[in-house]
C-alpha positions as CSV (number, residue, x, y, z in Angstrom):
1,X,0.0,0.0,0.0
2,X,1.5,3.5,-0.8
3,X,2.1,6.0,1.9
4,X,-0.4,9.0,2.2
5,X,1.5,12.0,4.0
6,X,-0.5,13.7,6.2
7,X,0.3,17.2,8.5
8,X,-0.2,15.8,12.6
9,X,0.1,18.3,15.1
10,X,-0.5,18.5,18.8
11,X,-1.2,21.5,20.7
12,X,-2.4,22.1,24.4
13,X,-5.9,24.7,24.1
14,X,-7.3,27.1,26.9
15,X,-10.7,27.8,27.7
16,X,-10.7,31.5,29.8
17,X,-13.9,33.0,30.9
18,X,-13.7,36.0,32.1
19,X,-17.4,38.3,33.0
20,X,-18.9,36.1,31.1
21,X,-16.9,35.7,28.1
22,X,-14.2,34.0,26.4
23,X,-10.6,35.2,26.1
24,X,-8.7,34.8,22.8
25,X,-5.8,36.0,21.4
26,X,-4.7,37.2,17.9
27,X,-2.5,35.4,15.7
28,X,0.4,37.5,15.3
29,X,1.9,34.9,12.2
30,X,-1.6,34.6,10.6
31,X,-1.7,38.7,11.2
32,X,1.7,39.4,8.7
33,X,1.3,36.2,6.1
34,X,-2.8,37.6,5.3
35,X,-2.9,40.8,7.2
36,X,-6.3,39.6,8.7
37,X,-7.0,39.8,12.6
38,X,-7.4,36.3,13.5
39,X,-8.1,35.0,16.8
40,X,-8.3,31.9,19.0
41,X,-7.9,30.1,22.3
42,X,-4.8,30.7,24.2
43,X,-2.3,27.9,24.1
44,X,-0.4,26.4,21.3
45,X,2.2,23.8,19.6
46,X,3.4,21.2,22.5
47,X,7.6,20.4,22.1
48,X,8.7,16.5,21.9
49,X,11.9,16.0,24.3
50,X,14.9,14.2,22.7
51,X,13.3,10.7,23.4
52,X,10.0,11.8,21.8
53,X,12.1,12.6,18.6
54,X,14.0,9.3,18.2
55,X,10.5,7.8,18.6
56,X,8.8,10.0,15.8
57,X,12.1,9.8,13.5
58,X,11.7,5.7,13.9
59,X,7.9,6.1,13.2
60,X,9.2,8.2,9.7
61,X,8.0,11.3,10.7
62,X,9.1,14.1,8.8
63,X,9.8,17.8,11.4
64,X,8.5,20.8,10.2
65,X,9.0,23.3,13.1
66,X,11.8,22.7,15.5
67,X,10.9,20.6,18.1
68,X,7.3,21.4,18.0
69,X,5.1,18.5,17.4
70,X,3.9,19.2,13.7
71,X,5.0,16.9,11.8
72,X,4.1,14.8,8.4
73,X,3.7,11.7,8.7
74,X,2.2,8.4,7.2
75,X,-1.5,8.6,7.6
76,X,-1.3,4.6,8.5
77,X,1.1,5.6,11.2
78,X,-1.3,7.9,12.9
79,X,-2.9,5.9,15.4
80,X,0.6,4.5,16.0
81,X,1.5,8.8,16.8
82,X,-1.8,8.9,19.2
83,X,-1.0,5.7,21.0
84,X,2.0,7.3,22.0
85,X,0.8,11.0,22.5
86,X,-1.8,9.8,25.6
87,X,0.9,7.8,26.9
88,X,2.2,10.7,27.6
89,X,6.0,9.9,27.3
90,X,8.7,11.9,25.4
91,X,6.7,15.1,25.4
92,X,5.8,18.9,26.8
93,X,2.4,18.5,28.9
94,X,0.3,21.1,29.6
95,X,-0.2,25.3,28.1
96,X,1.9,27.1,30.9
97,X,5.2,27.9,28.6
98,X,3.0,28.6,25.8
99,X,0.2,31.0,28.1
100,X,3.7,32.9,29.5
101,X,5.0,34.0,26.3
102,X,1.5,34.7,24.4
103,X,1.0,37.1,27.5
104,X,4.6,38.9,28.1
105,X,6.6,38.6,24.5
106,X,4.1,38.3,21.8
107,X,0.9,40.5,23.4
108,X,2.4,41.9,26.6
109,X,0.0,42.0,29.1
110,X,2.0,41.4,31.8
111,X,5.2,42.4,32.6
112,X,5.6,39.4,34.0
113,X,4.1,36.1,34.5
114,X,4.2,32.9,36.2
115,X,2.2,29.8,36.9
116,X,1.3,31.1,40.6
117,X,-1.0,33.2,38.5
118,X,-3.6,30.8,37.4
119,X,-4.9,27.8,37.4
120,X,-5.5,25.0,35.4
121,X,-8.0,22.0,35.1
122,X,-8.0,19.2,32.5
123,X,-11.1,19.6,30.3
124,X,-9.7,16.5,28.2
125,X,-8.7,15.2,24.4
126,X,-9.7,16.6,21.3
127,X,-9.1,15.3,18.1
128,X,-10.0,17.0,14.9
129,X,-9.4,16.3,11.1
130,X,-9.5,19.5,9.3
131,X,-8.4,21.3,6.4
132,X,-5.1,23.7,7.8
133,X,-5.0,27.4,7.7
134,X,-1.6,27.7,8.9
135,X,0.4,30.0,6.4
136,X,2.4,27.9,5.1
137,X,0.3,24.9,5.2
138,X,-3.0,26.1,4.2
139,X,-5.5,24.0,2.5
140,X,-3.0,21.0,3.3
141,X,-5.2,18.0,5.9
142,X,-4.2,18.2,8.9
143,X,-5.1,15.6,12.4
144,X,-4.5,16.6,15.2
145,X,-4.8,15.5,18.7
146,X,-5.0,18.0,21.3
147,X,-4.8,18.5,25.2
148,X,-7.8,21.2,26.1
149,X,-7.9,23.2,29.5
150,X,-9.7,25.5,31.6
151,X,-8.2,28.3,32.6
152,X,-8.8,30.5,35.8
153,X,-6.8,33.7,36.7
154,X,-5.7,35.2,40.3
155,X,-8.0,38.2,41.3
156,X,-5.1,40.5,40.2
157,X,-4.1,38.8,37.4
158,X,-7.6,38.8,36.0
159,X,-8.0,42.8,36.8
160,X,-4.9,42.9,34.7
161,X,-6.1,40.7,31.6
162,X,-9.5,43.3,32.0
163,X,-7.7,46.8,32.1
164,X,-5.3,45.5,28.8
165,X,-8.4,44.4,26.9
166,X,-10.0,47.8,27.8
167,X,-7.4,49.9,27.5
168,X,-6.5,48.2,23.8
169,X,-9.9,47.8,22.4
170,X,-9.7,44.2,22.3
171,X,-6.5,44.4,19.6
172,X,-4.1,41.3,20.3
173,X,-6.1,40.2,23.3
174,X,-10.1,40.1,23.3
175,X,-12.9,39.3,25.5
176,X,-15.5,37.9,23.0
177,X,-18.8,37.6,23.7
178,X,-21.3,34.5,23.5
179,X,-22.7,35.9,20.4
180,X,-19.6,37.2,18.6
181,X,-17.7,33.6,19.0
182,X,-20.9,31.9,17.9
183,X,-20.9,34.2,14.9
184,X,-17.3,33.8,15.1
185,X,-16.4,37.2,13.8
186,X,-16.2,40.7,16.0
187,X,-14.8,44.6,15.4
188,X,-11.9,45.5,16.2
189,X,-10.6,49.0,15.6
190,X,-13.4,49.5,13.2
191,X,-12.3,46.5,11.4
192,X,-13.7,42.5,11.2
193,X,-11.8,40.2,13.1
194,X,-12.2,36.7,13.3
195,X,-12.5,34.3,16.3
196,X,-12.9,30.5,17.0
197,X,-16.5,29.3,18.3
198,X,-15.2,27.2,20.9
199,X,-17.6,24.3,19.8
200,X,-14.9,21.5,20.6
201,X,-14.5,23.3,23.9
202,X,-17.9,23.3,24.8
203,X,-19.1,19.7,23.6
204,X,-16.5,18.6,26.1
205,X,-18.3,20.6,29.1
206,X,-21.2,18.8,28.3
């Protein structure tokens, strides 16, 4: 049978609510490849240690981002990659690297930032076959399995996140309403921005 290459990644995803609605962040990648305000969940790419690599280079994966874990891979081989993604060896678990530099280098919130500053709880897996927007990778099938999370800030660090959303009109970091991320768009700065529904989130709350 001949191999099918497919894109796998594997992120780790955060639900924030915050007054009632749902924090998300703009892309800053997607922002200079299309010039479009796109926005989702905080989290991102999880890293493979040393011994996760020599296990995905024996498996025939092909490494597309450093050590990030998006890869190509032989579709056959993907149940093979999940196997050993809930087993939970050879990998980065969990969003706190990837929360502190969304919220101090790329969009900087906070001055500084550390996981005293919020908690997390294990909503569970997703997995998802989709069609990739990634610049660089659009339009290209992508599966991915994914670690999701709920989120909850300190009392100070949540006035923070507030006063930065106010103060910036939602641009970089947004507090989206129930009906803007079930119309999955919003204004920002007079312009259309785009956000995520949060539909895998919330069938897992059910």
């Amino acid at each position: 049978m001949s191999k099918k290459n497919v894109r796998v990644s594997s992120a780790a995803l955060v639900l924030c609510e915050i007054d009632e609605k749902y924090l998300q962040v703009m892309s800053l990648t997607k922002l200079e490849a299309t010039g479009k305000r796109k926005y989702s969940p905080l989290g991102g790419a999880l890293e493979m240690t040393e011994e996760g690599r020599l296990f995905l280079t024996e498996l025939g994966a092909e490494f597309l981002e450093g050590n990030d874990l998006r890869i190509m891979l032989d579709e056959a081989k993907y149940p093979e990659y999940k196997d050993w993604f809930l087993a939970g060896e050879g990998r980065e678990h969990g969003p706190v690297r990837e929360i502190i530099e969304e919220l101090t280098k790329e969009h900087p919130v906070f001055e500084t930032l550390s996981a005293d500053d919020f908690t997390l709880e294990t909503l569970g897996i997703n997995e998802r076959r989709k069609v990739s927007e990634r610049p660089g990778y659009e339009g290209e099938l992508t599966l991915s399995v994914q670690e999701f999370y709920r989120l909850t800030f300190s009392e100070s660090a949540e006035a923070t996140m507030k006063s930065y959303c106010a103060t910036h009109g939602n641009d970089g970091v947004a507090l989206v309403s129930d009906e803007e991320r079930l119309a999955k768009t919003f204004i920002v700065s007079g312009e259309k921005a785009s956000c995520r529904d949060l539909e895998d989130f919330m069938a897992l709350l059910q």
